[in-house]
C-alpha positions in Angstrom: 28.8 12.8 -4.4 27.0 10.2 -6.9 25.5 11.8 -9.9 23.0 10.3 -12.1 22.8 11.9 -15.2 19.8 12.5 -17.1 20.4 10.1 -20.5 18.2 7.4 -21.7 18.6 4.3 -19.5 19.6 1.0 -20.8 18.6 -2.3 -19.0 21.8 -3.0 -17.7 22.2 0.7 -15.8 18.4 0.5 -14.8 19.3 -3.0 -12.9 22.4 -1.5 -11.2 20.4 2.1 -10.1 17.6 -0.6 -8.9 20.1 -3.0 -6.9 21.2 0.3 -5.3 18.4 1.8 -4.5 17.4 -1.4 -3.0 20.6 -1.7 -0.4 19.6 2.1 0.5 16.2 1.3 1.4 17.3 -1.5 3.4 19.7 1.3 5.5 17.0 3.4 5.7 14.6 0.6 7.5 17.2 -0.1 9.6 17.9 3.4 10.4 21.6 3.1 9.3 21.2 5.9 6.2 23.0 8.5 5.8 22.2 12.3 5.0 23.8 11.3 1.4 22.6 7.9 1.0 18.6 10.2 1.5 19.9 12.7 -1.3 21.2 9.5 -3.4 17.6 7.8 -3.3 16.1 11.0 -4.6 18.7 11.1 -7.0 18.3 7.4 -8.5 13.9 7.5 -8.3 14.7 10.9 -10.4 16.9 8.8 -13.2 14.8 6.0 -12.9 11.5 7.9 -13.4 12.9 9.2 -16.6 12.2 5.6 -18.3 9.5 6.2 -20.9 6.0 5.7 -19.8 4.1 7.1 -16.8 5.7 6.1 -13.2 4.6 2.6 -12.2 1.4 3.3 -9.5 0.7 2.0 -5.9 -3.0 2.2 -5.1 -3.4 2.8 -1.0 -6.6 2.6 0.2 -9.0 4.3 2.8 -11.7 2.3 4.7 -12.9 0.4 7.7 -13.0 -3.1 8.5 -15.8 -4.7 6.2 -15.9 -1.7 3.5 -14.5 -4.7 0.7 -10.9 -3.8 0.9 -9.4 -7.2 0.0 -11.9 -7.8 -2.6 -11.1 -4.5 -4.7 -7.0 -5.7 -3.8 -7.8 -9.0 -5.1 -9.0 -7.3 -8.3 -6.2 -5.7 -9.0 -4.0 -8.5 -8.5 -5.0 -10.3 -10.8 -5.0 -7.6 -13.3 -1.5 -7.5 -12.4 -0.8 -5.2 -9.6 1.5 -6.6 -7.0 -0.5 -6.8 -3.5 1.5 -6.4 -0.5 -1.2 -7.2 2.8 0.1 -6.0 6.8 -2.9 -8.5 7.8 -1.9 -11.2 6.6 1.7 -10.7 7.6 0.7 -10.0 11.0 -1.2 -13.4 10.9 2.4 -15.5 9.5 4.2 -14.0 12.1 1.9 -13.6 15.8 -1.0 -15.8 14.7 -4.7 -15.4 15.4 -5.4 -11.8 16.9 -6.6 -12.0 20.4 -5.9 -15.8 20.9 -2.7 -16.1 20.0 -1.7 -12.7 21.5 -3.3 -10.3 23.8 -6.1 -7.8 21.5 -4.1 -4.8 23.4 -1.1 -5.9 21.7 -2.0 -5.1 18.4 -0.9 -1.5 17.6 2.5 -2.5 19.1 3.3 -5.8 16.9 1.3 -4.0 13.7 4.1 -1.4 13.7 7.3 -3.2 12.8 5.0 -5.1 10.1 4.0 -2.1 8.3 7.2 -0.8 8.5 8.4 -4.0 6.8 5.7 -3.4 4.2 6.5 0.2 3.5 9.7 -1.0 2.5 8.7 -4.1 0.4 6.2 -1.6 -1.3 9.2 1.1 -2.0 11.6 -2.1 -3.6 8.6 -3.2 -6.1 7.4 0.7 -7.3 11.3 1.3 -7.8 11.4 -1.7 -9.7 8.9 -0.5 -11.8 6.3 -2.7 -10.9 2.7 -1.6 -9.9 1.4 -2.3 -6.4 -1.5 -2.1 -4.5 -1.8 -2.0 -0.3 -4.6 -3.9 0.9 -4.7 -1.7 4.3 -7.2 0.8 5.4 -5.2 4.1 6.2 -7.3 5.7 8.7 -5.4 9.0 9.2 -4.1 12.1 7.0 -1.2 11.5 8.0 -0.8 7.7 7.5 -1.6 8.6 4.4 0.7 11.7 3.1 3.1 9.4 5.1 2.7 6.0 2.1 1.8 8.4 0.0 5.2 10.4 0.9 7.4 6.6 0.4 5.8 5.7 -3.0 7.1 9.2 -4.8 10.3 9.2 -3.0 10.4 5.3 -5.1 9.4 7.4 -8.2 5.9 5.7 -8.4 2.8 7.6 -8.2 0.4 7.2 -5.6 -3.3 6.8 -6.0 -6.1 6.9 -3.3 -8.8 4.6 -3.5 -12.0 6.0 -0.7 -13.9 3.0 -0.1 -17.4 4.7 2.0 -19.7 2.0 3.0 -22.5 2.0 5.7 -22.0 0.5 9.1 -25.0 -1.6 8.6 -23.5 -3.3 5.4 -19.8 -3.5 6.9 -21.1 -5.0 10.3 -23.3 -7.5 8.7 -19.9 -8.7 6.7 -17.8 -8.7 9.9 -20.3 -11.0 11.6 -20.3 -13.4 9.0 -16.5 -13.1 8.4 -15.9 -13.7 11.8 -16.9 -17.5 11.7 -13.3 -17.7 9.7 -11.4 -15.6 12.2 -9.4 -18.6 13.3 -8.5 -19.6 9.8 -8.7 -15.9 7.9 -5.6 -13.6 8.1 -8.1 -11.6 6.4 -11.2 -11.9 8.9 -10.0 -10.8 12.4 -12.7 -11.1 14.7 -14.6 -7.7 15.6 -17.8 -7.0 17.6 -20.1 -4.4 16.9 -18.9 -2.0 19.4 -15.3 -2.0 18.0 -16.5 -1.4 14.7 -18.2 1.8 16.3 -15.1 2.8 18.3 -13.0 2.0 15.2 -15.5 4.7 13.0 -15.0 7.6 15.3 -11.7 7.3 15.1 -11.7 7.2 10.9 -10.7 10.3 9.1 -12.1 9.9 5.5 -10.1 11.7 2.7 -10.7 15.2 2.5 -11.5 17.1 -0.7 -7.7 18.1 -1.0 -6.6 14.8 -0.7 -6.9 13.5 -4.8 -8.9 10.0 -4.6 -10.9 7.7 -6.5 -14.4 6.8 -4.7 -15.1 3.0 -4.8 -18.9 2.1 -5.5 -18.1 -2.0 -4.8 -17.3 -2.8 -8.3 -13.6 -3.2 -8.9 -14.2 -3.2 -12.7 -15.0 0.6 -12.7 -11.7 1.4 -10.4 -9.4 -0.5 -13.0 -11.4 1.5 -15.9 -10.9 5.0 -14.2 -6.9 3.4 -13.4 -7.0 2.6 -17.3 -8.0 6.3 -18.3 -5.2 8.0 -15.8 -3.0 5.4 -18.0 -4.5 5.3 -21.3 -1.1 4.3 -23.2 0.0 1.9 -20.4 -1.7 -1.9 -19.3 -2.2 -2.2 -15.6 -0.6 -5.8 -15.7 2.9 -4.3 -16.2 5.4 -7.2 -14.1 
């Protein structure tokens, strides 16, 4: 059995405990991992959490189509979180939802995509970098579930609520969906899914830690800055 113990890391062992943590990720997305190779990746995200400063953070978000998702991502990124978007990578690799592929496809092509992502987003927080999901995590569940991947990385996950009235988020989709063609970001939605869509949402619950979003990314990267007071969010 590996063993990490628990001395201060130079550069050169952090690289190696990153490159291996990386190659058991990879067995674990292709469902190859072993019950040691899972003891081992809590083992290295221990030793690699022990470098000095908080853990590096990955900001998951909770909100329906229209409730400014991408623009608070966006905001982040270029303060110099890493932003990792299932969207978009469902539009490189099926194309234009509901022309290029049937709508009742979706659900079924979405999930090898954001299992691809889960991973991508568990290589960069074990690298130390921070990270942000532009996604809306709908569910409890879904969200214990990122929330789960990003610790066992040794990051720390933060919640960002994003509550905004159907009136405002449908008026946005309408005039977003002129660019559906073009958008990765504007899939096409009527009114009635955006309904359907609500009853289904499960907004965080008071157990469930999270910041609540009030449209202006400014105040989310102040309240990220006060979590962090010693730290700068652009960390690379």
């Amino acid at each position: 059995m590996t063993t990490y113990n628990a001395v201060v890391l130079d550069d050169t062992l952090v690289s190696c405990l990153e490159g291996r943590l990386g190659q058991l990720l990879r067995a674990e997305h292709t469902d190859t991992l072993t019950l040691e190779g899972r003891f081992e990746i809590a083992r290295i995200s221990a030793a690699l959490s022990g470098r000095s400063g908080p853990a590096p953070r990955a900001v998951l978000m909770s909100g329906l189509q229209g409730s400014g998702k991408t623009t608070l991502a966006r905001a982040l990124e270029e303060a110099g979180f890493r932003r990792l978007c299932p969207d978009e990578e469902m539009f490189r690799r099926y194309g234009h939802y509901g022309r290029d592929f049937p709508r009742g496809q979706f659900r079924v092509r979405e999930a090898p995509v954001l299992k691809d992502v889960a991973l991508e987003l568990q290589e960069l927080v074990a690298a130390g970098h921070e990270t942000v999901v532009d996604h809306g995590f709908w569910t409890r569940e879904e969200r214990a579930q990122w929330a789960a991947a990003v610790m066992e990385a040794g990051g720390e996950p933060v919640l960002i609520y994003l509550p905004v009235p159907h009136e405002v988020r449908w008026d946005r989709i309408r005039k977003r969906n002129e660019q559906s063609l073009v958008d990765p970001n504007s899939i096409e939605f009527s009114e009635e899914d955006l309904l359907r869509h609500a009853g289904r949402f499960c907004p965080p619950a008071e157990d469930e830690p999270h910041i609540v979003y009030d449209g202006h990314p400014e105040n989310v990267l102040a309240a990220l800055r006060r979590a962090h007071p010693s730290t700068d969010s652009g960390r690379h």
